[in-house]
C-alpha positions in Angstrom: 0.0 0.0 0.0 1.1 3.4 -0.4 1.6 5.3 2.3 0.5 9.1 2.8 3.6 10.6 1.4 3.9 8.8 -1.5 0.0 9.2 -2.2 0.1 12.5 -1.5 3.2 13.4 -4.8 1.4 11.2 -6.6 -1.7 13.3 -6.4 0.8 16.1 -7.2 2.6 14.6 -10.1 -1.1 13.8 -11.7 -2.1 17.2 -10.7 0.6 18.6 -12.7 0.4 16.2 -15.9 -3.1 17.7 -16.7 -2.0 20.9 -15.9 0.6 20.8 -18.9 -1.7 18.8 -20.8 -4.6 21.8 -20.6 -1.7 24.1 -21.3 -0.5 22.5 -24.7 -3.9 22.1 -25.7 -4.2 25.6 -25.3 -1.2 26.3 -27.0 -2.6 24.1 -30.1 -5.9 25.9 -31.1 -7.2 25.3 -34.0 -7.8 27.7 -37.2 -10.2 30.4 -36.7 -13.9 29.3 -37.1 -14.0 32.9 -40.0 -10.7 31.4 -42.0 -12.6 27.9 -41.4 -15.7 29.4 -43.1 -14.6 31.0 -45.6 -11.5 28.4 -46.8 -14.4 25.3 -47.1 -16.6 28.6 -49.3 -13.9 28.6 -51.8 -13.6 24.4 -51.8 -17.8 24.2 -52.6 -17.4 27.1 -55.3 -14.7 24.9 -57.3 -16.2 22.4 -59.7 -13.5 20.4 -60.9 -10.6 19.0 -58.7 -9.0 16.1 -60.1 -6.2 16.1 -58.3 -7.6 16.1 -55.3 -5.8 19.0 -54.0 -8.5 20.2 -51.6 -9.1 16.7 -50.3 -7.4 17.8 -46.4 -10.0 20.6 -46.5 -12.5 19.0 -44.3 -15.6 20.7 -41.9 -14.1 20.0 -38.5 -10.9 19.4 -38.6 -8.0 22.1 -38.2 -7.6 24.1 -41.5 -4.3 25.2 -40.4 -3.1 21.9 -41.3 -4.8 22.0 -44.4 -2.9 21.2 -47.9 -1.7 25.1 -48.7 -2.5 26.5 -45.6 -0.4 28.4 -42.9 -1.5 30.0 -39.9 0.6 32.5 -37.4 0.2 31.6 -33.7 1.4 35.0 -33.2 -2.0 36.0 -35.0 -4.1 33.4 -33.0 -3.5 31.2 -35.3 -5.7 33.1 -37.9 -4.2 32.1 -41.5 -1.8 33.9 -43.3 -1.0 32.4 -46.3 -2.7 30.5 -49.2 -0.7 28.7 -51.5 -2.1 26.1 -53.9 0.6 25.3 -57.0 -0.6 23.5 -59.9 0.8 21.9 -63.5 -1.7 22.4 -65.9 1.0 21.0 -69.0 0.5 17.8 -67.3 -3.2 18.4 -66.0 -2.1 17.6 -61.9 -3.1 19.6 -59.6 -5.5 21.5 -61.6 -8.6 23.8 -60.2 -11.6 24.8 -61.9 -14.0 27.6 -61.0 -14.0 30.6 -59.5 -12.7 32.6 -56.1 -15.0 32.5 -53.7 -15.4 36.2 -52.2 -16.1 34.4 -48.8 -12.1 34.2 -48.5 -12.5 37.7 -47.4 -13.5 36.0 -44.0 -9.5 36.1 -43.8 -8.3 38.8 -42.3 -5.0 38.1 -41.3 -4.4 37.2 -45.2 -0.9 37.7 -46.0 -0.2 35.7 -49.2 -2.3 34.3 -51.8 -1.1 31.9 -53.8 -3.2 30.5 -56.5 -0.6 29.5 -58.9 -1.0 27.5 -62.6 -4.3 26.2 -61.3 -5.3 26.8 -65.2 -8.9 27.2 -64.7 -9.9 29.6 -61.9 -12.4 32.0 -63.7 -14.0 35.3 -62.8 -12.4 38.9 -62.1 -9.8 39.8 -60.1 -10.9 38.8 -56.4 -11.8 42.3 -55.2 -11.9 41.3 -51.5 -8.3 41.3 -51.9 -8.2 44.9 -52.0 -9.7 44.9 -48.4 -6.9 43.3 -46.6 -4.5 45.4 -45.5 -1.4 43.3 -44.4 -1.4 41.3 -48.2 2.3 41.4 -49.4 2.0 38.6 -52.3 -0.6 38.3 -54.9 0.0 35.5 -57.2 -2.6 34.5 -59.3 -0.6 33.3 -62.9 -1.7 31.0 -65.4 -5.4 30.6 -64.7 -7.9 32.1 -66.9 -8.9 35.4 -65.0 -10.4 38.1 -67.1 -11.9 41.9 -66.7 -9.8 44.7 -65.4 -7.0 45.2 -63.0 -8.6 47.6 -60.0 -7.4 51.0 -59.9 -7.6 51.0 -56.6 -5.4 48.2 -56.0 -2.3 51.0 -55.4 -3.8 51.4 -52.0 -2.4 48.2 -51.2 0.7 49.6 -49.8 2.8 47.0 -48.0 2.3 44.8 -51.7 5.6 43.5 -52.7 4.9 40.6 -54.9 2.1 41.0 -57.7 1.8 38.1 -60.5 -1.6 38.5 -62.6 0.7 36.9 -66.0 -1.0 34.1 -67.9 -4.7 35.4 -67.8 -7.4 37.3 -70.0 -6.9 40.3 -68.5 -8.0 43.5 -70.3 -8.1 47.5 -70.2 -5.0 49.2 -68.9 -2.5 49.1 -66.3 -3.2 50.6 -63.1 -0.7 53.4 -61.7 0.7 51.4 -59.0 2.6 54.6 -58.0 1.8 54.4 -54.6 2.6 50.4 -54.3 6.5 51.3 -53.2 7.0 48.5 -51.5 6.9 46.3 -54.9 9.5 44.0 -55.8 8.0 42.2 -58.7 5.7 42.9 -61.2 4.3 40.7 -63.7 1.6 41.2 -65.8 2.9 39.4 -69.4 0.6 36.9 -71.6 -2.7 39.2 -71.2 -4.5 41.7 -73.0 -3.5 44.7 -71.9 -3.5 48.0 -73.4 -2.4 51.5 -73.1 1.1 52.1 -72.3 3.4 52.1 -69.6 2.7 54.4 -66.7 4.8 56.5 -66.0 4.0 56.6 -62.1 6.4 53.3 -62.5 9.4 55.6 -61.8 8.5 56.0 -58.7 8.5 51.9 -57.8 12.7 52.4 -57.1 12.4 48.9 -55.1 11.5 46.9 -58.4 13.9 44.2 -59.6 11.5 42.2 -61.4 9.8 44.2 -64.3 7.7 41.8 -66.4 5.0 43.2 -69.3 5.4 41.0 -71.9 2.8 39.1 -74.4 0.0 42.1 -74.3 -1.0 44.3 -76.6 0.7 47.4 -75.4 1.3 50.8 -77.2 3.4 54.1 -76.9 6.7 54.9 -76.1 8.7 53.4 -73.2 9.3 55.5 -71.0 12.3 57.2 -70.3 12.4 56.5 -66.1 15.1 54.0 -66.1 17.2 56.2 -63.8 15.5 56.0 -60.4 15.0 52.0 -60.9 18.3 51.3 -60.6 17.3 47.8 -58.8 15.9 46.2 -61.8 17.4 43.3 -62.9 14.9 41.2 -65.0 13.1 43.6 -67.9 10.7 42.2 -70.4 8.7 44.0 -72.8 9.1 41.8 -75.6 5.9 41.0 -77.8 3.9 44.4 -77.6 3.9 47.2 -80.1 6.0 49.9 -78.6 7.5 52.3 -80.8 10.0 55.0 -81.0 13.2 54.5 -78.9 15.4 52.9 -76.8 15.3 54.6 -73.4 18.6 56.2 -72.7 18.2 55.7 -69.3 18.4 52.0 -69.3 22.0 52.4 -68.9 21.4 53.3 -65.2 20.4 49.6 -64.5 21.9 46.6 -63.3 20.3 44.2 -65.4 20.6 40.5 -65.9 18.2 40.1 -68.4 16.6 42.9 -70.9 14.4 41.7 -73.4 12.5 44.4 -75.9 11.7 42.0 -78.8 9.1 42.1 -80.9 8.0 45.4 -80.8 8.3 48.1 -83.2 11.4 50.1 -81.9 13.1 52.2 -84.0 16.0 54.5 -84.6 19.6 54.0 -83.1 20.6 51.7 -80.4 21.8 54.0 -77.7 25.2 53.7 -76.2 23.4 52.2 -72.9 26.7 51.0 -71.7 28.2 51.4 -68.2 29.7 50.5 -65.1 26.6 49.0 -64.2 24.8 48.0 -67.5 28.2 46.0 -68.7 27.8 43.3 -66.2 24.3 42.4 -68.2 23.7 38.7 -68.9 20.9 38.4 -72.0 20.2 41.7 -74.6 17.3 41.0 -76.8 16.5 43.2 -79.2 15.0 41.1 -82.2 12.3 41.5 -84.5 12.7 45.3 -84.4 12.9 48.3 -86.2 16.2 49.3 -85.3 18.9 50.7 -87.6 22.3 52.5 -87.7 25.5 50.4 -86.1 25.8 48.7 -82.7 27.9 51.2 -80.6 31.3 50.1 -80.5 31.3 50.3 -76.3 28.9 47.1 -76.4 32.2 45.2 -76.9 32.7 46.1 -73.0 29.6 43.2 -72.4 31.7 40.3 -71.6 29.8 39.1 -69.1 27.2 38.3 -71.7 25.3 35.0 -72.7 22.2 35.9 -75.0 22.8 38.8 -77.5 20.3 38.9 -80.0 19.8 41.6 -82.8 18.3 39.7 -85.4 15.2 40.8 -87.7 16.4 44.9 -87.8 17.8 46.9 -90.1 21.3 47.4 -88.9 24.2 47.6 -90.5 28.1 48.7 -90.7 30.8 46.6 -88.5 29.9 44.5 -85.5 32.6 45.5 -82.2 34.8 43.1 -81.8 33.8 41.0 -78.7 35.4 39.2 -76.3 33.1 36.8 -74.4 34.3 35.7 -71.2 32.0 32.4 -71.2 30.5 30.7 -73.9 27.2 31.9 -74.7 23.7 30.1 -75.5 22.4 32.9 -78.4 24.6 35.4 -80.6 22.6 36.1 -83.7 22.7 39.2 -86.2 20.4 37.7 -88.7 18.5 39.4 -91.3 20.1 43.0 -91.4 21.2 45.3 -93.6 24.9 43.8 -93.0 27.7 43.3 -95.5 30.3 41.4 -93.4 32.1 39.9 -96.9 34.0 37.4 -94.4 33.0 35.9 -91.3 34.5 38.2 -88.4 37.1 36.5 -86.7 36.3 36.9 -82.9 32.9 35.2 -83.9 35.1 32.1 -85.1 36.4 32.3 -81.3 33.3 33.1 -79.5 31.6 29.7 -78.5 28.1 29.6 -78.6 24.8 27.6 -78.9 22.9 29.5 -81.4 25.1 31.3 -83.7 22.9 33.1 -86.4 24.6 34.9 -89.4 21.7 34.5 -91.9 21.4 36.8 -94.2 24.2 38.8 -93.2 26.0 39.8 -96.5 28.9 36.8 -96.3 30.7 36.8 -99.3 33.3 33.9 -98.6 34.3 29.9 -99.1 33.0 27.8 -96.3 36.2 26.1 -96.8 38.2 29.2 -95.1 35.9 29.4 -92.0 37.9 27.9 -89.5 36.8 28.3 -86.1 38.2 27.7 -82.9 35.0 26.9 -80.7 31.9 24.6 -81.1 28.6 25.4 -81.8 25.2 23.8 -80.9 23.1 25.3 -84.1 24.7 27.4 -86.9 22.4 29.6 -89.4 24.4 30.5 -92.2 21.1 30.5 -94.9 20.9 33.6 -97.6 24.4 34.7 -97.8 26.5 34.1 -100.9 28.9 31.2 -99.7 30.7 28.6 -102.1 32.2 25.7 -101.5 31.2 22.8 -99.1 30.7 22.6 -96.0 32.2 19.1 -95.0 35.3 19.6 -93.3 33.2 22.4 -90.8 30.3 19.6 -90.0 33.4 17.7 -89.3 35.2 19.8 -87.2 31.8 20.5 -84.9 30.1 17.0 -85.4 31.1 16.4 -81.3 28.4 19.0 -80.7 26.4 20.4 -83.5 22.6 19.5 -83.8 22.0 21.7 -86.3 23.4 23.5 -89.4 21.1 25.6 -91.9 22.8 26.8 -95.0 19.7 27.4 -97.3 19.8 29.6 -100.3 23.7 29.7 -100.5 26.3 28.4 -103.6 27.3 25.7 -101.5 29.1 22.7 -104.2 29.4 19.3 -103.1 29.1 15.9 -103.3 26.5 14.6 -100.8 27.8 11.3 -100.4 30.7 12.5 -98.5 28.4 13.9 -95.3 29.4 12.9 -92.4 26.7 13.9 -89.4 27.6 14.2 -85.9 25.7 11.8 -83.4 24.1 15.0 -81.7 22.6 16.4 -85.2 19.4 16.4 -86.0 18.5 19.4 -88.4 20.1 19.8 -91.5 19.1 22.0 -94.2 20.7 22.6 -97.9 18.2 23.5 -100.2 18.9 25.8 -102.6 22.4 25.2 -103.6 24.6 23.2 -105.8 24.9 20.1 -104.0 24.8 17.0 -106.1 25.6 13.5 -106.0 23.1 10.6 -103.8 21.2 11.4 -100.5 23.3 9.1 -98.0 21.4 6.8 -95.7 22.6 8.6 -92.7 20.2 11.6 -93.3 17.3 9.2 -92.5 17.9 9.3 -88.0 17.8 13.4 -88.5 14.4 14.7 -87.4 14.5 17.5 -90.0 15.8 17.6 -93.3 15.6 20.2 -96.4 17.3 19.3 -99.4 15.5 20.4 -102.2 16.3 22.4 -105.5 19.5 20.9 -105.8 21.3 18.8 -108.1 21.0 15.6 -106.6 20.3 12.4 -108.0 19.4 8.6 -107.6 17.1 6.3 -105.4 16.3 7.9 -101.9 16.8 6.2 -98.5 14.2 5.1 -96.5 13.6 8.2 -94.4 10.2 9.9 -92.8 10.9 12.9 -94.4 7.6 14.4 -96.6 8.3 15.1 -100.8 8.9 18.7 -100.0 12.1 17.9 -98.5 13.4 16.5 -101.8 11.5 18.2 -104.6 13.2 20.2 -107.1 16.5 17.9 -108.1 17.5 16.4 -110.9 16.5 12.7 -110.8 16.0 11.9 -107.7 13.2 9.5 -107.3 11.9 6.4 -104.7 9.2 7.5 -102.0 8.7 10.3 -100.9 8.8 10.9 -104.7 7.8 8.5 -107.5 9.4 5.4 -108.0 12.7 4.7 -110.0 12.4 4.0 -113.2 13.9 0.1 -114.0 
């Protein structure tokens, strides 16, 4: 038996063990009966959840350990954040329907997070526009339409807002007042308008992103108090006039104003800060005049491209510190006569030279580098190209020489194991289409002089048409 003592601490000990247990279970409340509310609102507004990405969001149980849910004990464990990622390219995790305005039940909201869920529907959710404390709005790729609020400026401690990937319509709002942003994106819509210039006034941006819309004007010229940029895309619009001067002020990684309908000069936009930039994309312009020689100073670089303009004159000579994916001048106004030489020592994936005014034999092009994919098409080139494919086959998937004086015997190619696009057409090639050609996935060799029974390849009649005597499928049989 016990005696009197011993009962007596073991009264105490037992005492104490439900005291701590009543003390963590106070500590562990569950979500707030409002975030409860308005969370399992949202779930019986969405009509298609195949994923089952809601499936945790049960009536009863704690939303705070929901799938996509965080709550703040600090807040009384109210909910904070919202974060539901999905993969339509696949079709996983994929919601359909729209945003229930019964979220606006959370008032603590800090983060919303409704991210390539592909079919979310309806405006933008205005309750939104309520909540003070909301730092991060994230709503890409779904198919959101209507306006942007004007009045979503007075969200002032926003620093994250990702509308890209929508249906979204009208123009864009001021946002001068939101000077707490970090990143903007607002590509693959249908905006209009142009850029506001209120932007110049959002000096804590690094993340600019405007692309795919259907915007108009002149960019503005208010590059010098957003010196923390570092990622700018404007590419696919239909700006016009020039290049900002005042991009030079930036720090940028990436700048990408393709597509667009720039013209005049390219400014001298190089400097202390600017020279460090990673990717330059300025294709499918306008643009004319020469690329100012300080550009050489970009040695940092991995994407340069200035294809589809109209510039001409002499490239600086460059000096890449790293091999690059992209360096293409295609389709100018150039007249390079030869190759330049610090091109033949600049390595790079993409190297495109079509329709650059090259006047030379391939056989003299001797580079010192490898390339992934070479377009040498439209220029005035003679002689073959074998020993180059040979020199490159280690890496080269593709080589496009179209439209050139290119004279050789066929039967001599020799393909790399990594290639896999090859086209001739329009040359002076002649002899019989190897068997080799047949494990490319593309092939162009038509108008030529070739002759003789093809391989067996997959290739469509196109790819052949326009030789001397070639025949065999594709094409009509041999003759016997």
């Amino acid at each position: 038996m016990l005696s009197s003592s011993n009962l007596s601490l073991t009264l105490f000990l037992l005492f104490n063990l439900f005291i701590l247990h009543q003390s963590l279970a106070a500590t562990e409340k569950q979500c707030h009966v409002d975030d409860e509310s308005g969370l399992l609102a949202f779930k019986s507004g969405i009509i298609s959840d195949q994923s089952g990405s809601l499936n945790s969001w049960k009536p009863g149980t704690d939303c705070c350990k929901w799938a996509g849910i965080k709550c703040k004990p600090e807040f009384n464990n109210r909910v904070t954040v919202i974060d539901l990622y999905g993969w339509p390219s696949d079709g996983t995790n994929i919601l359909a329907g729209p945003i229930s305005p019964a979220l606006a039940k959370l008032q603590s909201l800090e983060s919303l997070k409704f991210d390539h869920l592909g079919n979310l529907t309806g405006p933008f959710p205005d309750f939104l526009l309520s909540m003070p404390n909301i730092t991060t709005i994230i709503l890409s790729d779904n198919k959101l339409s209507g306006t942007i609020p004007r009045n979503i400026v007075n969200l002032l401690k926003l620093e994250t807002l990702a509308l890209d990937g929508n249906q979204f319509s009208g123009t864009i709002p001021s946002l001068g007042k939101s000077t707490s942003l970090l990143y903007l994106n607002l590509g693959n819509n249908r905006l209009s308008g142009g850029i506001p210039i209120s932007f110049r006034r959002l000096r804590k941006l690094s993340w600019l992103e405007l692309s795919s819309n259907q915007l108009t004007g002149s960019i503005p010229d208010i590059f010098s108090g957003l010196t923390s940029i570092v990622i700018l895309y404007l590419s696919h619009n239909k700006f016009s006039g020039n290049i900002p001067k005042s991009l030079s002020y930036l720090k940028p990684i990436n700048v990408d104003l393709s597509h667009n309908a720039l013209i005049g000069q390219i400014p001298d936009i190089s400097s202390n800060s600017f020279n460090a930039i990673n990717g330059l994309n300025l294709s499918w312009n306008q643009l004319s005049g020469v690329i100012p020689e300080n550009f050489a100073k970009f040695t940092q670089i991995t994407l340069l491209d200035f294809s589809h303009n109209k510039l001409n004159g002499s490239l600086p000579e460059m000096r890449m510190a790293r091999s690059m994916h992209a360096l293409d001048f295609s389709y100018n106004d150039y007249r390079f006569g030869k190759i330049p030489k610090w091109i033949g020592n600049t390595s790079t994936n993409i190297l495109g030279l079509a329709k650059c005014g090259i006047k030379m034999k391939l056989n003299d092009w001797k580079p010192t580098v490898i390339y992934g994919n070479v377009y040498l098409s439209e220029n005035e080139l003679t002689g073959n190209p074998l020993q180059f494919l040979i020199s490159q086959n280690t890496y080269l998937m593709g080589f496009w020489a179209l439209g050139n004086k290119l004279k050789f015997d066929m039967k001599h190619l020799k393909l790399g194991k990594k290639m896999v696009n090859l086209d001739l057409s329009n040359n002076l090639v002649y002899g019989n289409v190897p068997k080799t050609v047949s494990r490319l996935q593309e092939l162009n060799v038509s108008h030529n002089h070739l002759c003789g029974q093809l391989p067996a390849t997959k290739f469509p009649a196109t790819a052949f048409l326009g030789n001397d005597c070639l025949c065999g499928a594709p094409l009509p049989p041999c003759k016997s």
